[in-house]
C-alpha positions in Angstrom: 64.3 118.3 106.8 62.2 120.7 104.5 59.7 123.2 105.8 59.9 122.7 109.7 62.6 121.2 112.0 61.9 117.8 113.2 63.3 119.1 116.7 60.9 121.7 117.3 57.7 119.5 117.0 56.2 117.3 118.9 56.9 113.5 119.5 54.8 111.6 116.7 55.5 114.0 113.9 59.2 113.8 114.9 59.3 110.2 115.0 56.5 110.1 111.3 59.3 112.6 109.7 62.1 110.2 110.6 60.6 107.4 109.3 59.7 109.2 106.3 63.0 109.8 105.7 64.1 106.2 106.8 61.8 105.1 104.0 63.1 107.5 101.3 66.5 105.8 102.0 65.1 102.7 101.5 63.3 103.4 98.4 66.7 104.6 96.8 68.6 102.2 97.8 66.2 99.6 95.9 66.0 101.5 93.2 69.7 102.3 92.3 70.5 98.8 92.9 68.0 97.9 90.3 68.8 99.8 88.0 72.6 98.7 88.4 71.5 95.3 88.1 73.7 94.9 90.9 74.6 95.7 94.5 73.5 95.4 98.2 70.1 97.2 99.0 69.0 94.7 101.6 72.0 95.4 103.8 71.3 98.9 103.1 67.9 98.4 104.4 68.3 97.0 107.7 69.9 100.6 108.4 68.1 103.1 107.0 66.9 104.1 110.3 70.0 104.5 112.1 71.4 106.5 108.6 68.5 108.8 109.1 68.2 109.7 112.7 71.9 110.4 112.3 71.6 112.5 109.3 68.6 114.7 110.3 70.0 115.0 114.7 73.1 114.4 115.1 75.4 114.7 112.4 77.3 118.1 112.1 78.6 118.4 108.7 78.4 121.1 105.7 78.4 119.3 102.5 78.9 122.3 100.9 82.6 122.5 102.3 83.8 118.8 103.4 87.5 119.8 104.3 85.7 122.3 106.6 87.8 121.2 110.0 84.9 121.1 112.4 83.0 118.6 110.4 81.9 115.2 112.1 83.5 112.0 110.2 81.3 109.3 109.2 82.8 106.0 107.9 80.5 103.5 106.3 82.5 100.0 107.4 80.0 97.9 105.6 81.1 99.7 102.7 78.9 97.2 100.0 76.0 99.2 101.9 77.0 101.9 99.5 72.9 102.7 98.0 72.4 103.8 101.4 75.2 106.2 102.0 74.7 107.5 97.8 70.7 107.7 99.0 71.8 109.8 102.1 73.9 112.2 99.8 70.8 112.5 97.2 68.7 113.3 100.8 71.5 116.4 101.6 72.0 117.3 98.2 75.1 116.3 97.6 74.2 114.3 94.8 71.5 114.5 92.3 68.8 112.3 90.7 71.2 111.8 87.4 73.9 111.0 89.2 72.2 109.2 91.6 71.2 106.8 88.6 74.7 105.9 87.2 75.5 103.8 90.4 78.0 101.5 89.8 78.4 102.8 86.1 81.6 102.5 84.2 83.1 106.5 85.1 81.3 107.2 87.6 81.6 108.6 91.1 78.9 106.4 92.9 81.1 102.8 92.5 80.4 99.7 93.9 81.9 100.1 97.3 82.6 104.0 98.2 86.2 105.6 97.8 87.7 109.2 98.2 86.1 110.1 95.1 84.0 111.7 96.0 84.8 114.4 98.1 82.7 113.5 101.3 84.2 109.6 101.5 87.5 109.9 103.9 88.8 106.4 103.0 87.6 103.2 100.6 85.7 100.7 102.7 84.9 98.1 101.8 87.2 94.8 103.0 85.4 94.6 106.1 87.0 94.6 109.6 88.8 98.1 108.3 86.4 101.4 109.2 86.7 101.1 112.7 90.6 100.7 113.1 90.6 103.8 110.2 88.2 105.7 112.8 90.5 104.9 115.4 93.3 106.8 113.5 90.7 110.1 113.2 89.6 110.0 116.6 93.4 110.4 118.3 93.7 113.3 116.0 90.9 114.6 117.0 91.9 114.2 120.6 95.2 114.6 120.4 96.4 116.5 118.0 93.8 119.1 116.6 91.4 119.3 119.6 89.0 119.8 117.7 85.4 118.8 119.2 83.9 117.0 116.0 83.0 113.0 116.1 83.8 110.2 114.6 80.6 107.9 113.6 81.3 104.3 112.0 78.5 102.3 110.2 79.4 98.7 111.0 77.9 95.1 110.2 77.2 92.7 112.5 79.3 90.0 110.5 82.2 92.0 110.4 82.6 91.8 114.4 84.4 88.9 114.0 87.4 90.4 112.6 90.5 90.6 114.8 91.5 94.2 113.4 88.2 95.1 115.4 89.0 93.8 118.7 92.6 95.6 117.9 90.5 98.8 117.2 88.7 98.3 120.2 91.1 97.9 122.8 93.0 100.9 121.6 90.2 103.0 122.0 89.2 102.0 125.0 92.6 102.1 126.3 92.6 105.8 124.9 89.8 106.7 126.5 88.2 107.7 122.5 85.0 109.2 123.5 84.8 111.4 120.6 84.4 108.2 118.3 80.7 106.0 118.3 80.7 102.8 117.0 77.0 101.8 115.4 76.4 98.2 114.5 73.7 97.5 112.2 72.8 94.0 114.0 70.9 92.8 111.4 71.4 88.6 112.5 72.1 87.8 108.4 75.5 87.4 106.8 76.3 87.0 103.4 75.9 82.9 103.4 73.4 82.6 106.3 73.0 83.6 110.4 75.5 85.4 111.8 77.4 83.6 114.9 75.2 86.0 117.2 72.6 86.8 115.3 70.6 88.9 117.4 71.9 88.4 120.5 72.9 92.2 121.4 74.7 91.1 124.4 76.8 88.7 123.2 78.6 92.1 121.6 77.9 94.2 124.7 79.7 92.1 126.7 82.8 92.1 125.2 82.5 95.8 124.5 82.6 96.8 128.0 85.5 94.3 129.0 87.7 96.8 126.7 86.1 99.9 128.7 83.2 101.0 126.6 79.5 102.1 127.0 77.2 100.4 125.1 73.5 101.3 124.5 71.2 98.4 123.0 68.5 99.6 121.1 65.6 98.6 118.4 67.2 99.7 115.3 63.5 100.4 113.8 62.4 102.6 116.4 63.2 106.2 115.8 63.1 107.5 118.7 65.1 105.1 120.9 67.6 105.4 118.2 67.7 109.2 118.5 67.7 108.9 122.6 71.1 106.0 122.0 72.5 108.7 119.9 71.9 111.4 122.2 73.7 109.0 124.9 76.6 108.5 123.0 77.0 111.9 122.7 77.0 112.6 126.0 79.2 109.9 127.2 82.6 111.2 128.3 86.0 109.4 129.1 85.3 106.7 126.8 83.8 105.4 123.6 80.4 104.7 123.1 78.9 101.4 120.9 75.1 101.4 119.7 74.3 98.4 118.8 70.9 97.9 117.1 68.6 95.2 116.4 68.0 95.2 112.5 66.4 93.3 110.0 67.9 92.8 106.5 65.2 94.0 103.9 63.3 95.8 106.5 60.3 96.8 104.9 59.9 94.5 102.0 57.9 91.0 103.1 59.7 89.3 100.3 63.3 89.8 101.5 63.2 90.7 105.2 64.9 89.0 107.4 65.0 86.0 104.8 68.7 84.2 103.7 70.1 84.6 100.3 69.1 87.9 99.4 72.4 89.4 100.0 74.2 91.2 97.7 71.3 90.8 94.9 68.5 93.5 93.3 65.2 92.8 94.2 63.4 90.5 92.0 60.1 93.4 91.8 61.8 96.5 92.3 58.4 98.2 91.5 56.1 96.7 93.7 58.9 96.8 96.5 58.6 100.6 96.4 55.6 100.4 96.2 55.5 98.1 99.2 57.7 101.1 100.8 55.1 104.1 100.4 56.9 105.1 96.7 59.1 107.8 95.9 60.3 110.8 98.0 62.0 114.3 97.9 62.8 115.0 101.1 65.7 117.1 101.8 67.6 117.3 104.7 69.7 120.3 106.2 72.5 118.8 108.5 74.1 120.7 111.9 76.3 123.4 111.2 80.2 121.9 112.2 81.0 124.2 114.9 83.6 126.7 114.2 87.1 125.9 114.1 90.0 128.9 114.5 92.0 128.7 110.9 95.3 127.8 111.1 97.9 129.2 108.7 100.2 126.7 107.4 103.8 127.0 108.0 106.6 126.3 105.1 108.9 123.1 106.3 112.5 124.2 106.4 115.4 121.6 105.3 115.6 119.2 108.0 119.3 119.7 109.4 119.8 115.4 108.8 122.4 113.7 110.5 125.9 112.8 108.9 127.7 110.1 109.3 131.4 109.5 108.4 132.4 107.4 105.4 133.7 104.1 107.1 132.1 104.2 110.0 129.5 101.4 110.5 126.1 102.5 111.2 123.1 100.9 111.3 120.7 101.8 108.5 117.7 101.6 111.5 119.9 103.7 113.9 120.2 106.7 110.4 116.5 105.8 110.4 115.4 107.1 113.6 118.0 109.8 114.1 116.4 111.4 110.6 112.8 110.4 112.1 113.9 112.9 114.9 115.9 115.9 112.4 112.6 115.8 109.9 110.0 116.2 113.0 111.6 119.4 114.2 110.5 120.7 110.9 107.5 118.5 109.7 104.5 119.9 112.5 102.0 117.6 110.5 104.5 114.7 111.1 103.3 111.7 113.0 105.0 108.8 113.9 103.3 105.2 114.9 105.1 102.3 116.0 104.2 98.3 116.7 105.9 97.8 120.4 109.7 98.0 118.6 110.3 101.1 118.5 113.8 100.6 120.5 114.6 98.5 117.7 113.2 100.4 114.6 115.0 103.5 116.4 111.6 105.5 116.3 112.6 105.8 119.8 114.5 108.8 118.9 111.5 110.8 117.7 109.2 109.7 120.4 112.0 110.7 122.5 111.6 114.8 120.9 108.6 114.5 120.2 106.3 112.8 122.4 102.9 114.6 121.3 103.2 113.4 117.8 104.2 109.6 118.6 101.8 106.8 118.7 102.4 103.2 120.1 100.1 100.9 119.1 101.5 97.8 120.6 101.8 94.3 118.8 98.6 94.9 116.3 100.0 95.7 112.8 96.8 96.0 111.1 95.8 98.9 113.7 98.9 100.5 113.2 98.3 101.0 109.5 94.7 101.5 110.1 95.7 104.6 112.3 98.0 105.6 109.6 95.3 106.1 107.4 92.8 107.4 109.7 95.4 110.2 110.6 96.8 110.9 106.9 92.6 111.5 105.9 93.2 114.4 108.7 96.2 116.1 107.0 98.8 114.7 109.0 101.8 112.7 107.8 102.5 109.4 109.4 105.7 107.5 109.4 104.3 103.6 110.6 107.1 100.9 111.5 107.5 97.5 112.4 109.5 94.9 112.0 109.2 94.4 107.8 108.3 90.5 108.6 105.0 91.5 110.4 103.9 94.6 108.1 102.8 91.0 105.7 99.9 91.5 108.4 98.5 94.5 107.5 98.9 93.7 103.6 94.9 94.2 103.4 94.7 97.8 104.8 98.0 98.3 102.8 96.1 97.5 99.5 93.0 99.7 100.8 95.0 102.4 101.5 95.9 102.8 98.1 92.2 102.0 96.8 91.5 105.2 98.9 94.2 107.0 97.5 95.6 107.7 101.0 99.4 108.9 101.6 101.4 107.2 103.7 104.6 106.3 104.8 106.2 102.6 106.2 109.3 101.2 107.2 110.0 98.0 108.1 113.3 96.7 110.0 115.1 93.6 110.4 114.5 92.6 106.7 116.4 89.8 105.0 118.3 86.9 106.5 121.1 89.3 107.4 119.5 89.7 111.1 121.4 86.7 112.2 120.2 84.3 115.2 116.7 85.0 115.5 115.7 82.6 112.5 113.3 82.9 110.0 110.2 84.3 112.1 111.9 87.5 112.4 112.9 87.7 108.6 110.8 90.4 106.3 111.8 87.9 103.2 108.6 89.2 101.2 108.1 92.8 102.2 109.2 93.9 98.9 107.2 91.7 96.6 104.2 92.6 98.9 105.0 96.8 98.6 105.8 96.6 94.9 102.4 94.7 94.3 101.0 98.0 96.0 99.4 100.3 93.4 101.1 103.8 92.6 103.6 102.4 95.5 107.5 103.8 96.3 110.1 100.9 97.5 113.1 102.1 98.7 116.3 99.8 100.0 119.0 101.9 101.5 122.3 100.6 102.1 124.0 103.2 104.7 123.3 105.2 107.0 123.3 109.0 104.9 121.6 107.0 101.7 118.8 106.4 104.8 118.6 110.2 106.4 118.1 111.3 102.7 115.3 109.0 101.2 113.6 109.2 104.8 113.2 113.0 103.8 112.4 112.4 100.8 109.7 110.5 101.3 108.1 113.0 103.1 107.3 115.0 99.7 105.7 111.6 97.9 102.2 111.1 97.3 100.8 107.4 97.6 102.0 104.7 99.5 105.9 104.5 100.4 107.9 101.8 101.7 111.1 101.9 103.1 113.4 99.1 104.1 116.5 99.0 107.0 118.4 96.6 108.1 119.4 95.7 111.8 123.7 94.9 111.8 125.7 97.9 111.0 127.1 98.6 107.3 130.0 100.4 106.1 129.2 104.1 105.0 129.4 104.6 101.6 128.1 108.2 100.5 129.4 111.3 101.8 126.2 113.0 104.0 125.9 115.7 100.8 125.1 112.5 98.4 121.8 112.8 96.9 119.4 110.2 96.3 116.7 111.1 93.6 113.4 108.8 93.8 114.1 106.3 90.7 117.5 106.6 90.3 120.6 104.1 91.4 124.1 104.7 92.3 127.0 103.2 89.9 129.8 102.3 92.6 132.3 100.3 90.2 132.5 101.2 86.5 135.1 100.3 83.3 135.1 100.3 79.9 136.2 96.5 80.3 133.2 96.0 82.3 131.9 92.2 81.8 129.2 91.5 83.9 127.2 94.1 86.2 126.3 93.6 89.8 123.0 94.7 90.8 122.1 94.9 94.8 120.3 97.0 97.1 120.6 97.4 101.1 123.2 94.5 102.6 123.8 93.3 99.1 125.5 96.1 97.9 128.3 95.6 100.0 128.6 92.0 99.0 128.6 92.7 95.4 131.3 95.6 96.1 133.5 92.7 97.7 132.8 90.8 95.0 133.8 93.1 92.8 137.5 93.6 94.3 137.9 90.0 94.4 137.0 89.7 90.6 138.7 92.7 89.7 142.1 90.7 91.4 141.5 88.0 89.3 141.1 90.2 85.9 137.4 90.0 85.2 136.1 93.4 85.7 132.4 94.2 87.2 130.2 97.0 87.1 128.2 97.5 90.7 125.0 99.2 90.6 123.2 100.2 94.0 119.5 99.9 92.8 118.5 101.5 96.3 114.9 102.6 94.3 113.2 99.3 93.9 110.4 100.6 92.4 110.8 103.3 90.4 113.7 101.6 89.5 116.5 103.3 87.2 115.6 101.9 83.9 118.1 103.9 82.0 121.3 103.0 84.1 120.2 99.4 83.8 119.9 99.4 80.4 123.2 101.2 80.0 124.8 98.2 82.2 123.0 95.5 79.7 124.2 97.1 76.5 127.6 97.7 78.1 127.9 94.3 79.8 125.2 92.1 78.3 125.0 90.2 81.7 123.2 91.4 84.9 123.2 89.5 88.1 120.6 90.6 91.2 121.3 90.1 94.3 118.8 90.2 97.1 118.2 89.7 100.5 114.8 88.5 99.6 113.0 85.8 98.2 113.4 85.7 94.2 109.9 86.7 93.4 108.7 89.9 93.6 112.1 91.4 95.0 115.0 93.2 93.2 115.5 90.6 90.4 111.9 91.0 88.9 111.8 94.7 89.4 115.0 94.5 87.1 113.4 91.7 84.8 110.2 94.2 84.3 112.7 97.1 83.0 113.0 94.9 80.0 109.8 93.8 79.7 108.8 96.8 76.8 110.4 94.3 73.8 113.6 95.4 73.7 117.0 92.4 73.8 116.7 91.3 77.3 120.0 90.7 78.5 121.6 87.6 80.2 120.0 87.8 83.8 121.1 85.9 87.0 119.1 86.1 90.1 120.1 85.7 93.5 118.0 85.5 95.9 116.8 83.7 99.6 115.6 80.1 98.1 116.1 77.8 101.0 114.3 78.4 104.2 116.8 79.9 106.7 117.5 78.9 110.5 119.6 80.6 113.1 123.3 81.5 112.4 125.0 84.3 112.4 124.7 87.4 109.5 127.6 86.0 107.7 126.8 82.2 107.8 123.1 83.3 106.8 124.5 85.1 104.0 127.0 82.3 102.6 124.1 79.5 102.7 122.0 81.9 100.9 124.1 82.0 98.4 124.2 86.3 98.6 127.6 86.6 100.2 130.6 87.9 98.4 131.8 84.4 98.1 128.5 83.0 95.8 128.2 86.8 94.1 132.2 86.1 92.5 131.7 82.4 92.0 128.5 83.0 90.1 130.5 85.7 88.0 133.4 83.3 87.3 130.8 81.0 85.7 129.1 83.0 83.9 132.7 84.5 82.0 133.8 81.0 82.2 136.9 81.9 84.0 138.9 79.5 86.6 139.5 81.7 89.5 142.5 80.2 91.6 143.1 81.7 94.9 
């Protein structure tokens, strides 16, 4: 803090400077959200003391250089409690009074809820239940992986405790003995409608802490000094994570709002005489701990991953090509991590854990942790491959769609999609995966259909920015591309092609070899067929599809997916910019499956070679007789 360090003076000035501070935050909290006409400054309140102590003791960060490696992570969970972490960055200097006042303006950097904007926010918060399982995620590569000595602090509401992604969060970390990463709960006993289910009952959260192997320290949340000492504790605390939870009142400091129901998320009604009721304005300025210092590592060039190859013919499972190119790109990738959801004998990341066990992460049955430590690891500069079946990635859809808010890079595979699995019925089936991942902002959706198509988009992937999605299959398929094929990001492969062309076939993964039978039956008959493999689902190959509708003036999708949001309306969007939309049939899963083998789950779907040639024969009005 300015002029002399709180830590060389004596007890009361120590604690009086703290406070000051806490009150400064308070002040600028109220008075941004005022000025906004908008935003949380009560919730922002409540913790204003925690922020500080933290700020002025305990937090080791230069603001001046925030990819510096040795700097301490702070996540704010309770993300709408953004006035206080913008009022924390105006108290370092990070921000300034100007920009300080444009909160929640249209352009700028201080929005409602705090992204990677801004260059000292790791990840968007925000959708509560998410900082913690992100923290997770920067902790084990903390630990693990760049043993580096700097800690992870989360900010988190009392309300949002009730989130399962939190319990997943915390049994991981206590399971992985985290004790670099601190968990502070602003208890402050108000939700957004009313009480909280524990309201101030500290021990009602301490309990359940400790069953998963943490320390806990219960502490006022007002008092300085205790909150300085808990702090100090959690610091100290090896072998295991440490949990502060503090007593809080919402609108601490204000008699009109503290601890009072429905003020959330509101301005003050007096703004003026609330800072006034605060002590006024401030400029103190606080100088943070120095990051300790962290050996620089030069970067090393990635060779070409020797992939494997597979024979045409042979039938290989697009999962087993999967793995085996998880394993080939890892020899080369140092930065590349790999996180699986208890199935990694059957998404085949087996075979990377297998060579490289140091960079391989199971995470057990709790999908929304696994993509939460996705993200948490990608913020430190490492470059996760996370899989599960594609059916239970629908559960992590939220930190999906926050991991693109916060502009984070990832990649995910999901296996056993479509109804081609077979016996294991429609619980097992990923029947929406792609409609959920194309919904995804600046997303990738890839749909192999063999086993080299697979070794060559899993590369490429690697070189994408955003969120990428990447879909095998379980049964083995017929290898159709020669292990030199390339596969460029928005492109498609024409398989069958004529001048008499009639109608084109458009699949991806399992149906592409349905549409090829297709085609050989059709072509038998006389009715020739063009076949495209639209293995990028989104970018998808608007130029070879509108080559096929010109040429054929009919185009037929085929998809091991439900009809909405799948192949057929990426295709449908392509001619969505005004120009003659073709004839288009879709096929798709409409009927809700049971257990029966691949083929019989294929035929009553309606995508088997059998449906794919009968719905051609109608649509050229042609008796087929066999």
């Amino acid at each position: 803090m300015t002029a002399t360090d709180p830590r060389d003076r004596g007890a009361a000035a120590h604690a009086l400077d703290l406070t000051e501070l806490a009150q400064q935050l308070r002040v600028d909290a109220v008075r941004v959200a005022d000025l906004a006409g908008s935003g949380h400054p009560t919730s922002s309140m409540s913790a204003a003391d925690l922020v500080a102590v933290l700020l002025a003791h305990h937090l080791r960060y230069d603001f001046n250089r925030p990819d510096h490696p040795g700097n301490d992570r702070l996540i704010f969970s309770k993300g709408h409690a953004s006035p206080l972490l913008y009022a924390m960055y105006r108290a370092v200097g990070a921000v300034g009074e100007e920009e300080l006042r444009s909160y929640r303006e249209h352009g700028s950097r201080l929005e409602g809820h705090p992204t990677p904007r801004l260059p000292w926010v790791d990840v968007a918060t925000g959708s509560l239940g998410q900082g913690l399982p992100v923290a997770v995620g920067m902790a084990l590569a903390a630990q693990r992986l760049e043993k580096v000595p700097y800690r992870v602090w989360v900010l988190s509401g009392d309300s949002e405790m009730t989130e399962g992604s939190v319990w997943e969060a915390v049994e991981y970390a206590g399971a992985e003995h985290l004790d670099a990463l601190t968990l502070i709960v602003d208890v402050n006993r108000l939700g957004q409608r009313g009480p909280t289910r524990h309201q101030h009952d500290l021990d009602a959260y301490a309990r359940r802490l400790r069953a998963f192997g943490w320390h806990t320290v219960e502490v006022d949340g007002h008092d300085v000094t205790a909150v300085d000492h808990a702090f100090e504790e959690a610091r100290a605390t090896g072998g295991r994570p440490t949990a502060i939870l503090a007593a809080t009142r919402k609108g601490r400091g204000v008699a009109a709002v503290e601890d009072r129901e429905g003020m959330h998320g509101k301005p003050l009604e007096d703004a003026g005489s609330a800072i006034a009721e605060l002590g006024g304005r401030r400029s103190l300025r606080v100088e943070t701990a120095a990051p300790p210092a962290v050996p620089a590592t030069a970067p090393t060039a990635a060779r070409e991953p020797e992939l494997p190859r597979f024979e045409v013919g042979d039938e290989v499972a697009t999962r087993d090509a999967y793995g085996k190119a998880l394993a080939a790109l890892g020899a080369v990738r140092h930065d590349m991590v790999v996180l699986d959801g208890e199935v990694s004998d059957s998404t085949r990341t087996q075979f990377f854990a297998e060579e490289h066990p140091d960079r391989f992460f199971e995470c057990y049955i709790a999908e929304q942790q696994l993509a939460a430590a996705a993200v948490g690891l990608q913020a430190r500069g490492f470059l996760p491959y996370a899989s599960s079946f594609a059916a239970f990635l629908t559960r992590a859809h939220d930190f999906i769609r926050m991991a693109a808010v916060g502009r984070a890079s990832l990649c995910l595979v999901g296996s056993h999609a479509g109804v081609a699995i077979g016996k294991d019925g429609p619980s097992q089936m990923g029947l929406e995966d792609l409609a959920m991942f194309r919904s995804v902002h600046g997303s990738t959706v890839l749909q192999p259909c063999d086993a080299n198509q697979t070794a060559r988009l899993v590369a490429a992937m690697a070189d994408l920015d955003g969120i990428r999605y990447l879909r095998t299959m379980r049964g083995g398929t017929p290898v159709l591309y020669g292990p030199d094929e390339q596969f460029p990001i928005g492109g498609s492969k024409v398989l069958r092609h004529s001048r008499a062309d009639r109608v084109t076939l458009v699949g991806a993964g399992v149906t592409v070899h349905e549409c090829l039978k297709a085609a050989d039956r059709l072509g038998e008959a006389g009715i020739a067929v063009r076949v495209i493999d639209l293995y990028s689902v989104k970018p998808a190959d608007a130029a070879a599809l509108h080559a096929a509708a010109s040429d054929t003036g009919c185009l037929v999708t085929v998809e091991d997916h439900r009809p909405e949001g799948g192949v057929g309306d990426a295709v449908a969007e392509v001619f969505s910019d005004g120009r003659p939309m073709p004839r288009l049939v879709r096929l798709g899963v409409r009927h809700m499956p049971a257990s029966a083998t691949p083929e019989e789950q294929l035929r009553e779907a309606g995508i088997d070679a059998d449906a794919v040639a009968a719905a051609v024969e109608l649509l050229v009005e042609t008796a087929v007789v066999r």
